[in-house]
VOSEDREN-415167 format. One line per 3 residues: number of its first residue (from 1); for each residue z, x, y of N, C-alpha, C, O. Coordinates in steps of 0.001 Angstrom, whole numbers, plus 500000, padded with zeros to 6 digits. Each point is the difference from the previous one (the first is absolute). Example, Ala and Ser with C-alpha at 12.3 -4.5 7.8 and 13.67 -1.06 7.14 Angstrom:
<nodes>
1) 507800,513190,494310,500000,499110,501190,500000,500900,501200,500665,501036,499981; 498615,498614,501069,500060,500820,501190,500730,499230,501090,500169,500509,501108
</nodes>
This chain:
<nodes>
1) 523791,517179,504566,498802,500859,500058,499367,499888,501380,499588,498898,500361; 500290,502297,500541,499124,499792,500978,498310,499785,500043,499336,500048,498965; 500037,499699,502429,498663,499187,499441,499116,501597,499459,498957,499915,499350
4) 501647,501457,501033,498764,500688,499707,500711,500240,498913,499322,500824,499385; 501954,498880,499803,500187,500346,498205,499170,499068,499803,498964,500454,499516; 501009,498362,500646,499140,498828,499182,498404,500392,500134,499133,499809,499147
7) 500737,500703,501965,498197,500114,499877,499602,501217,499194,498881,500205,499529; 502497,500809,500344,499622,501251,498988,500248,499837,498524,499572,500697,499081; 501331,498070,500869,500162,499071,498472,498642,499048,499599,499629,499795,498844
10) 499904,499824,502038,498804,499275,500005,500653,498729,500008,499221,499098,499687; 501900,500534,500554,500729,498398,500118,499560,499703,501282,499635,500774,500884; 500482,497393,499116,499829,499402,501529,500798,500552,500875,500982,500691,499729
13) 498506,498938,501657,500759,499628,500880,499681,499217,501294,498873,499630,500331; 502162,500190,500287,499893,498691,500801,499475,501247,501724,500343,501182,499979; 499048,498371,500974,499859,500101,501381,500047,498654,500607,499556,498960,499513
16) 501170,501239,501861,500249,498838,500827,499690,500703,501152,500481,500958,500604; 497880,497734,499623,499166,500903,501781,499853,498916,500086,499568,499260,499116; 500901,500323,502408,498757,498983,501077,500665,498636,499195,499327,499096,500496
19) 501464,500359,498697,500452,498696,499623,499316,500152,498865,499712,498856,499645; 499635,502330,499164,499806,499515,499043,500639,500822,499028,500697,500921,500427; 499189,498906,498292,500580,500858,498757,498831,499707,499145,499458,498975,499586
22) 500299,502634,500268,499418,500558,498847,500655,500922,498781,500859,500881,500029; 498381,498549,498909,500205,500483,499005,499084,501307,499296,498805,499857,499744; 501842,501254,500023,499047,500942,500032,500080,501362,498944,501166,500366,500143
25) 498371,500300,499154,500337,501417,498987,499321,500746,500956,500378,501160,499836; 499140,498811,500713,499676,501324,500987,499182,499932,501455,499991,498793,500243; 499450,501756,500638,500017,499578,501349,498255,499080,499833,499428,499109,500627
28) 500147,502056,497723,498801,499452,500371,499734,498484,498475,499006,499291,499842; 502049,500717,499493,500416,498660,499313,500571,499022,500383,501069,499734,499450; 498480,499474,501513,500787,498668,500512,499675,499175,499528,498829,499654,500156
31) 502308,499385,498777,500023,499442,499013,499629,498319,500822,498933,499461,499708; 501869,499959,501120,500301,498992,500757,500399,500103,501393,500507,501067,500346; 499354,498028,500495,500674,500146,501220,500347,497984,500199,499133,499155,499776
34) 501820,500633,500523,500714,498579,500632,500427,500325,501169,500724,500918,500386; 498440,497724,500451,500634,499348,501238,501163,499698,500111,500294,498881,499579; 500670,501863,500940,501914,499485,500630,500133,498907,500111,500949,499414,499479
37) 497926,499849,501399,500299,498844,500373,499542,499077,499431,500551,498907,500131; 498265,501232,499032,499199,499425,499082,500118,500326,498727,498902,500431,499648; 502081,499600,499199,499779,500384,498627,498864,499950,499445,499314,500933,499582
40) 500389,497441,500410,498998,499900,499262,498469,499780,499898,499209,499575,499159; 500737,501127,502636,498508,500453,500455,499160,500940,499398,500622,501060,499933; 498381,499038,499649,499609,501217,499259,499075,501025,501075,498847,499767,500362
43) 501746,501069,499917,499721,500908,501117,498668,500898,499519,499090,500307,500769; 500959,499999,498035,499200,500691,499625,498535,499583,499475,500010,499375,498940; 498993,500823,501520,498622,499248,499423,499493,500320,498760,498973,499322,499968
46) 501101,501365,498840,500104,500196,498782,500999,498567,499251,499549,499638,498913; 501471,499727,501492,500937,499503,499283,499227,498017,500427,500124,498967,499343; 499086,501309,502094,499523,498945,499957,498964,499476,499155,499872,498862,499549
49) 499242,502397,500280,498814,500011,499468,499913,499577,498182,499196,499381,499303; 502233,501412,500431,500392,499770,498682,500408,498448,499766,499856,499771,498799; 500633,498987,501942,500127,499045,500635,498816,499398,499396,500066,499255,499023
52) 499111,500995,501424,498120,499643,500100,499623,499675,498596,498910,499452,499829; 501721,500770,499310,499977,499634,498477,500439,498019,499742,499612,499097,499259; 501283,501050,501745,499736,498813,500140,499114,499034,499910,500203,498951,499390
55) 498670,501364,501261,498889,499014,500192,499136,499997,498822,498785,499838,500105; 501647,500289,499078,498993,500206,498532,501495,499285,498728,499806,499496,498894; 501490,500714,501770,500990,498856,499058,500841,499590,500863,501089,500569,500077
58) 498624,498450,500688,500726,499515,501488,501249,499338,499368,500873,500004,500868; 499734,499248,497629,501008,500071,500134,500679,500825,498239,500100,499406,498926; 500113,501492,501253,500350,500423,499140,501762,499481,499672,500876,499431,500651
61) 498982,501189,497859,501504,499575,499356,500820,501101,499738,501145,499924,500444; 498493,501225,498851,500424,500866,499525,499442,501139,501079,498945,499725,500573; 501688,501503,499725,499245,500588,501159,500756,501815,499229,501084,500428,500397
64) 498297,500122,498827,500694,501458,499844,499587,501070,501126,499198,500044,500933; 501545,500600,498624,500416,501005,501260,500368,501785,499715,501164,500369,499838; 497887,500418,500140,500768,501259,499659,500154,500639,501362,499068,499872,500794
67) 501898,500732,499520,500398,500525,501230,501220,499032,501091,499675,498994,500630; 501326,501445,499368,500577,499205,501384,499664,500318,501440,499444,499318,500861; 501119,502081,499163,499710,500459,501217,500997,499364,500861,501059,499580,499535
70) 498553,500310,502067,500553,499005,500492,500069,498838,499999,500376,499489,501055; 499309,499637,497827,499412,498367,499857,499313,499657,500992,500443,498862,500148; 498743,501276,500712,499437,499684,500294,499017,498351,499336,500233,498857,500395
73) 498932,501456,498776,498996,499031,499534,501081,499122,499104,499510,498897,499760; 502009,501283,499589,501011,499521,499492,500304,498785,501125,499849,498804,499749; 500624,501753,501583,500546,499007,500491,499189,498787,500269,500353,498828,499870
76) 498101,501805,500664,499004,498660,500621,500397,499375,498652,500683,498983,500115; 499085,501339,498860,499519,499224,498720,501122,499288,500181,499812,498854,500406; 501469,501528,499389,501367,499082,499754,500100,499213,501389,501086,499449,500177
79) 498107,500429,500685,499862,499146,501047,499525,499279,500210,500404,498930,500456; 498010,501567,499151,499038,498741,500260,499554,499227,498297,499438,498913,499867; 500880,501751,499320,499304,499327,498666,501230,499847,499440,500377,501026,499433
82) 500545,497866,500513,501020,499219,499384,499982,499223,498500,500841,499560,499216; 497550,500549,500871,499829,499798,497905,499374,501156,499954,498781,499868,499886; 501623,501283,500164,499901,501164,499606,501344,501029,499114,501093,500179,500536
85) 498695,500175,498615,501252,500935,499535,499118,501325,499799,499022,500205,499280; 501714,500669,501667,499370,501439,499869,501410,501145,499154,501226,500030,500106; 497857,500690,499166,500463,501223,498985,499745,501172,500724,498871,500232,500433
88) 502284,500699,499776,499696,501606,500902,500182,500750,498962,501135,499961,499525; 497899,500894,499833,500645,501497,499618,500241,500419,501194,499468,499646,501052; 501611,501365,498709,499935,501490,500933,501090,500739,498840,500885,499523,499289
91) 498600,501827,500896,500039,501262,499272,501571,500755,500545,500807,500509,499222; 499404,499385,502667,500562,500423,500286,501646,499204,499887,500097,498796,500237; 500948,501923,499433,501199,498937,500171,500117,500040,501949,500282,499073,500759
94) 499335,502554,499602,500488,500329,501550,499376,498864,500378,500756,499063,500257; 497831,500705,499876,499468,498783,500570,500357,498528,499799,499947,499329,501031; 500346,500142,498042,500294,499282,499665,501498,499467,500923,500193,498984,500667
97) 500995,502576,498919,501164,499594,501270,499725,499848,501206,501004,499747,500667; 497923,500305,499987,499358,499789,501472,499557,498792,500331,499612,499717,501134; 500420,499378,497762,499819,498525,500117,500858,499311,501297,499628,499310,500949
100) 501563,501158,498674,500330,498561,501163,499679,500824,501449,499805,499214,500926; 500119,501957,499379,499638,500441,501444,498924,499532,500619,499906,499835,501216; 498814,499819,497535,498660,499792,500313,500107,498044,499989,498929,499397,500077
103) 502411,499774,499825,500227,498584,499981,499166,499624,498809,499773,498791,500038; 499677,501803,498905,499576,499830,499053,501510,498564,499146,501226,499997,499891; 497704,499115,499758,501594,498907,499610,500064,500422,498317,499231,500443,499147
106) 502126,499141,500956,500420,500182,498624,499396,498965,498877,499661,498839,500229; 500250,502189,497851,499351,499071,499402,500312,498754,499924,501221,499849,499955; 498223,499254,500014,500152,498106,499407,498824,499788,499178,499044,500688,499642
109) 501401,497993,500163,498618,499420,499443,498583,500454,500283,499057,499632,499298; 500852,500921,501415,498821,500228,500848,499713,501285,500439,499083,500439,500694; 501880,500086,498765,499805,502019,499720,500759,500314,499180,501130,499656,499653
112) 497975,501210,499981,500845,501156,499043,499520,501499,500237,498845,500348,499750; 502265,500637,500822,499556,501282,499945,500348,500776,498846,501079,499813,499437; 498122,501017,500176,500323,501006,499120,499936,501533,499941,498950,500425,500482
115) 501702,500316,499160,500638,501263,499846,498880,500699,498658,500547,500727,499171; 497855,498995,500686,499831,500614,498943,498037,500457,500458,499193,499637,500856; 500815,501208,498119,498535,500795,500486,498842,498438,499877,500004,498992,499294
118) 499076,501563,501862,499143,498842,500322,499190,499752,498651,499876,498897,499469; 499548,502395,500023,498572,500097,499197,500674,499483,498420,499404,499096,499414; 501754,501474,499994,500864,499121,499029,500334,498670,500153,500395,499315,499056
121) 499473,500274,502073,500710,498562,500145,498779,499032,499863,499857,498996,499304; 499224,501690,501673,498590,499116,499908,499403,499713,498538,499496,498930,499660; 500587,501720,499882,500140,500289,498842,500475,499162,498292,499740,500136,498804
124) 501034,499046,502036,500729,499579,498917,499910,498183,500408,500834,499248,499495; 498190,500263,501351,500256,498745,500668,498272,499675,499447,499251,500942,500258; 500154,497997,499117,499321,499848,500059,499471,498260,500215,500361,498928,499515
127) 498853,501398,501240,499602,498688,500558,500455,499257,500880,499795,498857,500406; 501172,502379,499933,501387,499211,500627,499885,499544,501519,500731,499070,500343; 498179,501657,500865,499887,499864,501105,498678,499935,500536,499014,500706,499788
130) 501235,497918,501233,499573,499580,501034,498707,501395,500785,498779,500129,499913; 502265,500629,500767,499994,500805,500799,500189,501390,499591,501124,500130,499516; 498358,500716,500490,501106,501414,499812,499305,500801,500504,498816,500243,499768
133) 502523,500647,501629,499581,501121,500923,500694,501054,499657,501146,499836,499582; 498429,501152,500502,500086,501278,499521,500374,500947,501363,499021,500565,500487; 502279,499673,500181,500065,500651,500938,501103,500953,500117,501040,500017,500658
136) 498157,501135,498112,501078,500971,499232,499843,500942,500808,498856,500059,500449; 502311,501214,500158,499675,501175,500289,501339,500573,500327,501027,499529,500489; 498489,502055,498925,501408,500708,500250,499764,501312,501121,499517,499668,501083
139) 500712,501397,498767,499903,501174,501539,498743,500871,499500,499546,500868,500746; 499880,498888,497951,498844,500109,499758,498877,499543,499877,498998,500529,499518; 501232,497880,501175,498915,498598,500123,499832,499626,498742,501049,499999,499355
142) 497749,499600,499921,500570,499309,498960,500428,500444,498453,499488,500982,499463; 501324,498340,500005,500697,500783,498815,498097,500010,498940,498886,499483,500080; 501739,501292,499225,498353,500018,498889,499935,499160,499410,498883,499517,499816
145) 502616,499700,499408,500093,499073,499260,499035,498776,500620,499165,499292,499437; 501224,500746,501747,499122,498492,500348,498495,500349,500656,499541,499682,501096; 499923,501026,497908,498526,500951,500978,499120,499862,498520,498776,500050,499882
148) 502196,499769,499089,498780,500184,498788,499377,498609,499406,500420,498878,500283; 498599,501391,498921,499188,498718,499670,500839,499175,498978,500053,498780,500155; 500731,501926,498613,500889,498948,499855,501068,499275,501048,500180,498792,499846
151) 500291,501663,500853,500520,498818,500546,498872,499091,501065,500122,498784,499846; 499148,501501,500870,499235,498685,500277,499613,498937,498790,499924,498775,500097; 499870,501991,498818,499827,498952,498719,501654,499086,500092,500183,498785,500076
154) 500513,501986,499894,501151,498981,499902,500034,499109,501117,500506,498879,500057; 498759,501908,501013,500592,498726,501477,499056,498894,499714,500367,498865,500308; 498378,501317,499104,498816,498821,499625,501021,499052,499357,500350,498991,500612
157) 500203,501338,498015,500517,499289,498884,501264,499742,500470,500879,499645,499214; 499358,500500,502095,501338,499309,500262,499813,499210,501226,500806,499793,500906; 497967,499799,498954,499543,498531,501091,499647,498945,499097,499509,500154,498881
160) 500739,498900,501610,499469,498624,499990,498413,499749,499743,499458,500825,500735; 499877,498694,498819,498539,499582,500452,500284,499457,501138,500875,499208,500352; 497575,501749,500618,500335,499519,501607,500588,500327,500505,500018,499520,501133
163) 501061,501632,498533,501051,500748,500617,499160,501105,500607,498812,500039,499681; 501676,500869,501164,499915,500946,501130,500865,501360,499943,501163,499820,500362; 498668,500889,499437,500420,501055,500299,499838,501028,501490,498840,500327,500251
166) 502195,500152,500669,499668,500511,500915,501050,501679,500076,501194,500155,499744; 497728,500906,500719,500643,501095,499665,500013,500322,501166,499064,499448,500579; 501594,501247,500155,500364,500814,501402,499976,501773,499298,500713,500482,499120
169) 498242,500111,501638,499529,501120,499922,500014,500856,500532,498771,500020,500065; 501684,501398,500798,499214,500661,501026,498892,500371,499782,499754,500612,498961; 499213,499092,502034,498059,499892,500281,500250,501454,499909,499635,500473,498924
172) 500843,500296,501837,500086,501822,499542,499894,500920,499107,499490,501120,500032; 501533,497759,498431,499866,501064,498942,498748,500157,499855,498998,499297,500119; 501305,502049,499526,498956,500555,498835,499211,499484,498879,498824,500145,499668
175) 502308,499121,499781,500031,499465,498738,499515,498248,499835,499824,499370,498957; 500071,500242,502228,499801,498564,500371,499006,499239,499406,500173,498941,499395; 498741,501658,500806,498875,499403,499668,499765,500524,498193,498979,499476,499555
178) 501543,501159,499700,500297,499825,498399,500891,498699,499958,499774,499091,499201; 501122,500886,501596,501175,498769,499406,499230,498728,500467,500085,499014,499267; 499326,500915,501636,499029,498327,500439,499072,500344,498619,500175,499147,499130
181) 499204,501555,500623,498846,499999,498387,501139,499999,499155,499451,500545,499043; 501731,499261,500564,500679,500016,498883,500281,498154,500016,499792,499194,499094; 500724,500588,502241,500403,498617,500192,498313,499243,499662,500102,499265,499018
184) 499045,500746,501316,499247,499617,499760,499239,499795,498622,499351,499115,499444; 501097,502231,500295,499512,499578,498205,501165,499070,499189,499879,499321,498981; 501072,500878,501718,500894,499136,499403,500141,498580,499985,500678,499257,499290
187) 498306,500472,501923,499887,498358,500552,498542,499765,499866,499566,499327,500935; 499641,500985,498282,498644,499873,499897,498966,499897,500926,498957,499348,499995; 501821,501863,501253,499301,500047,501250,500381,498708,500989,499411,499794,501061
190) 501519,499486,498494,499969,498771,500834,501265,500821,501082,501178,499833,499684; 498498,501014,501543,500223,500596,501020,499624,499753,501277,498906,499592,500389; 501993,500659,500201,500138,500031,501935,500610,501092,500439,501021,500482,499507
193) 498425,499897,501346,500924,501830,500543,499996,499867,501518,499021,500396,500633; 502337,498907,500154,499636,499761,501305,501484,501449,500471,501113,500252,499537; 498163,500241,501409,500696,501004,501066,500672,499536,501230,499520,498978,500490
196) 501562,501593,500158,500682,499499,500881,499402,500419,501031,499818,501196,499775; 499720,498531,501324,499166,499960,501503,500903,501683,500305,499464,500717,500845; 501688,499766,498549,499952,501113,500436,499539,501078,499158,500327,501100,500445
199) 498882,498939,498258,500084,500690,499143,500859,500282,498891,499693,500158,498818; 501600,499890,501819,501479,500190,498973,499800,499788,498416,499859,500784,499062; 500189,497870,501047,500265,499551,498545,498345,499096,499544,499029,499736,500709
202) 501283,499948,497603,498669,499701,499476,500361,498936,499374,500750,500366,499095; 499088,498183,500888,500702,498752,499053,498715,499521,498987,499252,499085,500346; 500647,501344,498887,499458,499821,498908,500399,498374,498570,500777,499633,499119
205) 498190,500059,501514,500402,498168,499207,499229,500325,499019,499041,500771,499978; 501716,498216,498712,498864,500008,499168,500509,498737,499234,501223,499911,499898; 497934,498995,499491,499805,498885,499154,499716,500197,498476,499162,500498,499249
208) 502087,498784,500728,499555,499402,498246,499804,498518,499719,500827,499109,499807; 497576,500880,500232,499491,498954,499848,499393,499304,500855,498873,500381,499684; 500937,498873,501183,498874,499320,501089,500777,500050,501398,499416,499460,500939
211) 502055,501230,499359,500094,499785,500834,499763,500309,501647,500447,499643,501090; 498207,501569,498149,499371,500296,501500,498435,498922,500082,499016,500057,500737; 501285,499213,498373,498701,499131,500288,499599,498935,501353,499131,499155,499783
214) 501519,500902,501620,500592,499547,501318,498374,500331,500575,499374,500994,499629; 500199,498202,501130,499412,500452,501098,500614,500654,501568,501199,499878,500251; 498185,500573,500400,500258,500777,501340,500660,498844,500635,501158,500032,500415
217) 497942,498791,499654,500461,498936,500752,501758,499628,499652,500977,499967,500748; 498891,499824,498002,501399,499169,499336,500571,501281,500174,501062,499651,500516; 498992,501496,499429,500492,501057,500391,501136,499476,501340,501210,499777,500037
220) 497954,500190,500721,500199,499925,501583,500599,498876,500104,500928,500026,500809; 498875,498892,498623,500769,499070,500245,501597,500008,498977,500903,499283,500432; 499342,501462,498366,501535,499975,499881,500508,501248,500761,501189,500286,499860
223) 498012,500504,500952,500132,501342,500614,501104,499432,500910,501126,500427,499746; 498753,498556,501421,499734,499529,501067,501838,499100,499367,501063,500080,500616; 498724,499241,498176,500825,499508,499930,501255,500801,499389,501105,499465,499924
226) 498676,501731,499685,501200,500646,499679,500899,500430,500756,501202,500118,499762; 497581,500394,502199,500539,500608,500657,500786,498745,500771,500896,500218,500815; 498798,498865,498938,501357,498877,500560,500867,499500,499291,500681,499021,500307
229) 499380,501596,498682,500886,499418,499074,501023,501554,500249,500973,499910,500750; 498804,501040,498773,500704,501368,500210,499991,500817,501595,500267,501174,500257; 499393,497905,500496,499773,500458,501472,499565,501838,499903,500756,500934,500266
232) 498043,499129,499347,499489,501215,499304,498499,500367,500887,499508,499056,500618; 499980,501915,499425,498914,499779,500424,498762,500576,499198,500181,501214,500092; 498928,498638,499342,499356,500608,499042,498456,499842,500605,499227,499143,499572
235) 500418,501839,501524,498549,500620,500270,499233,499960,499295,500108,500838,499105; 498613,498177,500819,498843,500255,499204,500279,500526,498645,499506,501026,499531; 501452,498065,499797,500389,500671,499106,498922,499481,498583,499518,500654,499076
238) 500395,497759,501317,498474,499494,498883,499054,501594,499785,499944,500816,499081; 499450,499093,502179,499288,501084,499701,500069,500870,499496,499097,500406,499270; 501858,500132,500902,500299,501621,498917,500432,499969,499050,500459,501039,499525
241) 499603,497416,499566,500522,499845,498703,498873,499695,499624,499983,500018,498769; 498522,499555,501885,498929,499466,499467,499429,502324,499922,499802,500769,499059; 500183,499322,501789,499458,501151,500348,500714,501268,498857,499119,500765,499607
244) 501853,499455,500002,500667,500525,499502,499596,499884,498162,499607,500828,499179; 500664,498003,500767,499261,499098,498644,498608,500720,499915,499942,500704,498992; 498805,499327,501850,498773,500304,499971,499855,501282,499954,499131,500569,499339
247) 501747,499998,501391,499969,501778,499636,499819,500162,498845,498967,500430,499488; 502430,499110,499741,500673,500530,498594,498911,499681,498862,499774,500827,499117; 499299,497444,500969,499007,500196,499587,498840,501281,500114,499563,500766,499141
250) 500234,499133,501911,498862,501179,500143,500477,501290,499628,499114,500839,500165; 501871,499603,499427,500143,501443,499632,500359,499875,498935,500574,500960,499485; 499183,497461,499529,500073,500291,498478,499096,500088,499658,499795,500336,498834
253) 498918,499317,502310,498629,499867,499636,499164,501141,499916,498948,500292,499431; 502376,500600,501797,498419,501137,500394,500034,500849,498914,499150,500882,499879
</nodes>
């Protein structure tokens, strides 16, 4: 299939510019992009930010996953968190065969990818995770399945107490700010809505159970230590998880 059958199929495809590869359904859907020389750098500031969940379960066990994409947030994880075992939906098989281009490592103990719809799968796991990021999208951004209020109910009931949920969004849709009030009713308002310094994308955290209970300070200080642990850099990021948090209050209030 050439790349403009695949973008008129709505399937991935790969571009190779400047030493990197992206993963993409259309010029204006770019799914992932990896460093040539760096696999497992995360080039993109959305995938760091999603990262940032971290600091609210610094060592997680179980880590789910809907979306592959380019593994990106797959590989740091299978790099830097070694008592970690992470779970991938992905929907697509095409994507999925794009694994080893993107050095995505094969399953072990310590991964497992899967071949099945995100919002069914989430679905069926309860209690089961640590962590769970949500970084679904096809050549129409995001599927509906993972946009409605039952499934944020399922992503609640498929955390841990103290678990985290983190969603990767485009800040653009239309539809954005219904799905942050859906996630939110689903997490009893316990919300964060931080934006990427370029606008692009929208990472939407949300807690089940105390685990945004952190000050700014202690913020800043596992902030500081993540970015040396994942050689990462995360900008004033305390702040906009304290700031973000205070919004979501105030507009349940007004």
């Amino acid at each position: 299939m050439s790349e403009r059958d695949a973008v008129d199929a709505g399937q991935p495809y790969l571009v190779e510019q400047d030493g990197q590869l992206t993963l993409a359904f259309s010029e204006l859907a770019v799914q992932s992009t990896m460093d040539g020389a760096a696999p497992e750098r995360l080039v993109l500031e959305y995938s760091r930010l999603m990262l940032a969940s971290l600091l609210f379960v610094p060592e997680p066990r179980q880590i789910g996953m809907v979306g592959l994409g380019g593994g990106s947030l797959v590989k740091a994880c299978h790099r830097h968190l070694p008592g970690a075992h992470m779970a991938v939906a992905e929907i697509s098989p095409a994507v999925i065969a794009l694994r080893d281009r993107f050095h995505i490592p094969p399953d072990d103990e310590r991964l497992t990818v899967l071949c099945a719809d995100g919002a069914g799968w989430v679905a069926t796991h309860d209690r089961a995770f640590d962590l769970l990021w949500v970084d679904g999208f096809d050549i129409g951004g995001m599927p509906a399945a993972l946009t409605t209020q039952r499934f944020y109910d399922d992503c609640h009931a498929a955390l841990r107490d103290g678990g985290v949920l983190a969603i990767n969004m485009y800040a653009d849709d239309a539809l954005n700010s219904a799905w942050v009030e859906r996630v939110a009713a689903s997490f009893a308002r316990s919300v964060s809505v931080v934006d990427t310094g370029d606008g692009d994308n929208r990472i939407v955290f949300a807690a089940r159970g105390n685990a945004f209970r952190l000050s700014e300070m202690k913020l800043a200080q596992r902030a500081r230590a993540l970015e040396a642990q994942l050689g990462i850099t995360l900008p004033g990021i305390a702040r906009a998880l304290i700031d973000g948090r205070r919004r979501a209050l105030a507009e349940a209030d007004a």
